[in-house]
N, C-alpha and C positions, 0 to 999 in steps of 0.2 A: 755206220761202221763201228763196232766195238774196239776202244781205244786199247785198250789192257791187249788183245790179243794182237794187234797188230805190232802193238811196241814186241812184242814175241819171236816177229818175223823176221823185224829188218834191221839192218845195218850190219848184219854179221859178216866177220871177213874168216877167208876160208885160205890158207897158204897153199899153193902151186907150187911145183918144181920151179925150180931159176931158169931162164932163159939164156942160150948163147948163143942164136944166130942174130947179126945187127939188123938185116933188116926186118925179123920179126921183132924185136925188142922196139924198134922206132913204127910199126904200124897198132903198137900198144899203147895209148895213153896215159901221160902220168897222173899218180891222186894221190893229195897230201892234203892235212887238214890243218883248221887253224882256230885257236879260241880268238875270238873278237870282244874287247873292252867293247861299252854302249854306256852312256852313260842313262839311259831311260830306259835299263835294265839291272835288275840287282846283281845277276852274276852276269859271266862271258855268254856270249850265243858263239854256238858250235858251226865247225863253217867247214867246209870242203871246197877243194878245187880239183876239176879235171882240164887238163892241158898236152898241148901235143909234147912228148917227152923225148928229149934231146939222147940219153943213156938209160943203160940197164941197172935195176938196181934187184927189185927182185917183185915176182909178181903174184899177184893178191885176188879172191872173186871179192869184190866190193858189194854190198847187196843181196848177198845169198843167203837163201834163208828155207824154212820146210817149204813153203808157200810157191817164194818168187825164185825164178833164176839171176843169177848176178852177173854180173860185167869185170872183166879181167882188167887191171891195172897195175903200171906200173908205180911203187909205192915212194913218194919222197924221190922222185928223178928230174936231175934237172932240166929245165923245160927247154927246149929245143931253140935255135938260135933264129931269131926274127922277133917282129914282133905281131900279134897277135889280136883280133876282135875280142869284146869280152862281153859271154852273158850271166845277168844274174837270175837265178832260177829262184823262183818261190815254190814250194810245194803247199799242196790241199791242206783245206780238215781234219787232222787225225794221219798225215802224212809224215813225210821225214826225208829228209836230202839224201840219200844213200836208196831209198824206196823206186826214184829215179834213173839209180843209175843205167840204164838202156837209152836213156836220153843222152844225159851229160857224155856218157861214153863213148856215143855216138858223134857226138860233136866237138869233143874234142880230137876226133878223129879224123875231122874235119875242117881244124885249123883253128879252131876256137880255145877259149880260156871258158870256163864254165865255173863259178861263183854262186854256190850253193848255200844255204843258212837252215837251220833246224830254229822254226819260229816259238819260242817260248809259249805256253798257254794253246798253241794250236797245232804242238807235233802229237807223236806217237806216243803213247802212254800219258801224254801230258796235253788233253785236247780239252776246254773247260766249255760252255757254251757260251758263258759269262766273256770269258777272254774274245771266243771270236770275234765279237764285234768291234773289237780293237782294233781297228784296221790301220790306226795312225802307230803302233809300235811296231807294226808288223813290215811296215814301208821302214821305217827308221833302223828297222832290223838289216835291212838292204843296203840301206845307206851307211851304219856304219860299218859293214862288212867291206862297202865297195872302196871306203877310207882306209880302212885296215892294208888293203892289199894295195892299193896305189901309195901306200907309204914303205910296204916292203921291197927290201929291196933285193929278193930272189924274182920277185913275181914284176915289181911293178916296171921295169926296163922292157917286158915284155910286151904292153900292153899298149894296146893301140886307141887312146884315152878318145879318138873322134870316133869308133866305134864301141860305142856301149848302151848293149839292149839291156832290156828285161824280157824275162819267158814266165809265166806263172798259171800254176792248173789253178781251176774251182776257185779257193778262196785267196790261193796267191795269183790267180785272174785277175781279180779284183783288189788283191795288194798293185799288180803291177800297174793298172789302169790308173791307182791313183798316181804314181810315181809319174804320169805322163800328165797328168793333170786335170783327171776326172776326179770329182768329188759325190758323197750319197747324201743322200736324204735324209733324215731318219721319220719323218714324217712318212713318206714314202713308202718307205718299206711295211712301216708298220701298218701302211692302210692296207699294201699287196700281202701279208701276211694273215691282216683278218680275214680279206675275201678268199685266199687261195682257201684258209683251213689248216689246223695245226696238223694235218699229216703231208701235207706241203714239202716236199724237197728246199731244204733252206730253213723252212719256218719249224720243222718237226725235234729238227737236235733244238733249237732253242726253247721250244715248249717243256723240252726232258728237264732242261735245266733252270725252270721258271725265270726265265729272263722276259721281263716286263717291256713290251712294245712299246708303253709310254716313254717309257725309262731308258730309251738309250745313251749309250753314254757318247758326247762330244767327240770321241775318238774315231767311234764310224763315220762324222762327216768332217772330219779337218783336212785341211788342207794339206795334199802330201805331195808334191811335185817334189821330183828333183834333176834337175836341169842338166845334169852329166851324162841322164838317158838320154838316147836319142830314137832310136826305136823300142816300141813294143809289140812284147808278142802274146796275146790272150786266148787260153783255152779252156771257154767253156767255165766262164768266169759266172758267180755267184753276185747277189745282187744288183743286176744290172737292172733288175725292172723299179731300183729307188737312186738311179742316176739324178743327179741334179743337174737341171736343165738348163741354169744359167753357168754350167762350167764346160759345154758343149764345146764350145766355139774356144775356147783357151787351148784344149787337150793337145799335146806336141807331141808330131808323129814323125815318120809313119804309125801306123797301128795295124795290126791283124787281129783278127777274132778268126779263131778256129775252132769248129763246132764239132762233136761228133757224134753221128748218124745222121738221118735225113730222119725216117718215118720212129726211130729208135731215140731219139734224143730229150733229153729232160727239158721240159717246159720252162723248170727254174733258172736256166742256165744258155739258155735258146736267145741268139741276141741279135733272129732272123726275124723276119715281120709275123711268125705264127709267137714267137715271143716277147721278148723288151723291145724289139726293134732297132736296140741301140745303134746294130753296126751300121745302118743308113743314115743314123742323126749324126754320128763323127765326123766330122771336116776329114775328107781322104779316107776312109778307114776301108781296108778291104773285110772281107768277109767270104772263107772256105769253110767248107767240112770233108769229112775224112769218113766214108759209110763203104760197108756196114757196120755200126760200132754204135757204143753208147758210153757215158761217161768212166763208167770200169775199164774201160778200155786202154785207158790211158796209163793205167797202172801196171805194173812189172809182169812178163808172162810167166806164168802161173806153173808149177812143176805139176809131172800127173801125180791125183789123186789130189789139188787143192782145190776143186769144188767140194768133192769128198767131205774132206777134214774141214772145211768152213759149215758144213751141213750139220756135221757131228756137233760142232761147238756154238753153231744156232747163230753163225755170225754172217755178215752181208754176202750176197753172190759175189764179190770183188774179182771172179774166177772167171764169172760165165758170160760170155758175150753174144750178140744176138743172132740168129739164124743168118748161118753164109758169113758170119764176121771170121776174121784168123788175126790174131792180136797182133803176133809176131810182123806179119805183112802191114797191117795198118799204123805201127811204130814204125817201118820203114817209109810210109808213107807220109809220117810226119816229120819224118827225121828230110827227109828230100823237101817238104814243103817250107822246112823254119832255113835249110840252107840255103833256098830260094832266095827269099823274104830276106834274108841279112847279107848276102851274098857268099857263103861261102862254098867251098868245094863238095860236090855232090857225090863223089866219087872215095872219101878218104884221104888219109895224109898223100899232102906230094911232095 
């Protein structure tokens, strides 16, 4: 995925009319953002929250862009009186917190707090090959966002500190996995990367950016739990086939792996027995998929005319899904399965 053109897409906010019926104003989620200090960060990481929103303030398409369709939010509203589960969202490779939004929207829709971060070195316009295998800042990106907001004191009265997941696509799959207490290899990887072949899903961005298999850095396999998660939720997470095998039995779950397609699904990212196999070696870990679909799938649905306009600029199919797929449908199908899984309301605010 071409990082320059994506950074292009997303994050644009688009102003709506104001809202004055109460009960549409309360089935609209609120979204407010927030810089987060880190200190294993030279500046703030940019963060977002979506949450079920108490009042009207005025409402925004969050995420709109030529490409993706966006999600309606109410902007800066105070969040509605209870308190609340809370997940932290990691986005992909070359992704961005706002790229999401039909996720987060959705579930705060649903009674959640949703804890979004733009991961330095692996967002949109800023994705290095070098950085990705950072995996240990990228968890600490989570973690100090998840401090930020249980120290605030608009959000943190909210928050229902004995539920807190993680949700993470692709590369924040694999950010979240460690946050439960799976660790990588880097031996591992680099073996799976010489036999796959450097045009390998996984191994191919790293080959553009000569990042040496010998050479990886400490950072992909340290130790990155943090104990305030209590569930994870994986989809279709990256490097799972250089798991390390003596942090199987530690991992604190539950855990979901969510895969998606069946006969469509990328090998690299496959954590069923035709792949890593991972999700049978996790103590409890269940294991769905979500077909017909394949890993673009998971990304924002597409305005007409953005397979088009990705063709003209020579950039990834990110648009086109696989025979019989409908994106919009199979977002709702995951949006019903992560409510499941955390327990919350299937239905929308109540």
């Amino acid at each position: 995925m071409k990082r320059l053109a994506l950074a292009a897409l997303l994050s644009v906010l688009t102003v709506l009319p104001p809202v004055s019926a109460v009960a549409e104003t309360l089935a609209i989620p609120g979204y407010d953002r927030m810089d987060v200090p880190a200190r294993h960060r030279a500046l703030p990481i940019a963060a977002s929250l979506w949450y079920p929103a108490g009042r009207a303030t005025y409402r925004n398409l969050i995420g709109d862009s030529v490409l993706f369709e966006g999600a309606p939010a109410m902007v800066g509203a105070a969040v509605a009186e209870g308190r609340y589960p809370l997940i932290l969202l990691s986005h992909g490779s070359g992704g961005a917190m706002d790229g999401l939004t039909w996720l987060s929207s959705r579930l705060a829709a649903r009674g959640a707090i949703v804890l979004a971060v733009n991961h330095p070195g692996t967002t949109s316009g800023d994705s290095s090959p070098r950085r990705t295998m950072r995996l240990a800042p990228r968890a600490a990106d989570l973690g100090a966002a998840l401090e930020a907001v249980l120290g605030d004191p608009q959000f943190a009265p909210h928050i229902d500190r004995e539920r807190i997941s993680a949700l993470g696509f692709s590369l924040g799959g694999s950010t979240v996995l460690g946050l439960a207490g799976l660790r990588f290899d880097r031996d591992a990887f680099a073996d799976y990367c010489r036999k796959a072949g450097e045009e390998a899903a996984g191994c191919d961005f790293l080959a553009k950016g000569g990042v040496r298999l010998d050479a990886l850095p400490e950072a992909f396999s340290a130790d990155m739990r943090d104990l305030r998660v209590s569930a994870v939720i994986s989809v279709d997470p990256g490097f799972t086939h250089a798991a390390a095998e003596e942090s199987l039995a530690g991992v604190r779950g539950p855990v979901l792996f969510l895969n998606l397609g069946e006969e469509d699904r990328w090998p690299a990212v496959d954590v069923g027995p035709q792949g890593s196999g991972l999700a049978a070696r996790v103590p409890g870990a269940r294991h769905l998929a979500v077909a017909p679909a394949h890993h673009f799938t998971f990304l924002g649905v597409c305005k007409e005319g953005g397979a088009e306009l990705l063709r003209k600029w020579q950039d990834d199919p990110i648009c086109d899904d696989p025979q019989g797929a409908d994106r919009a449908r199979a977002h709702e199908e995951i949006v019903g399965i992560v409510a499941d899984f955390l327990g919350l309301s299937r239905t929308g605010a109540e």
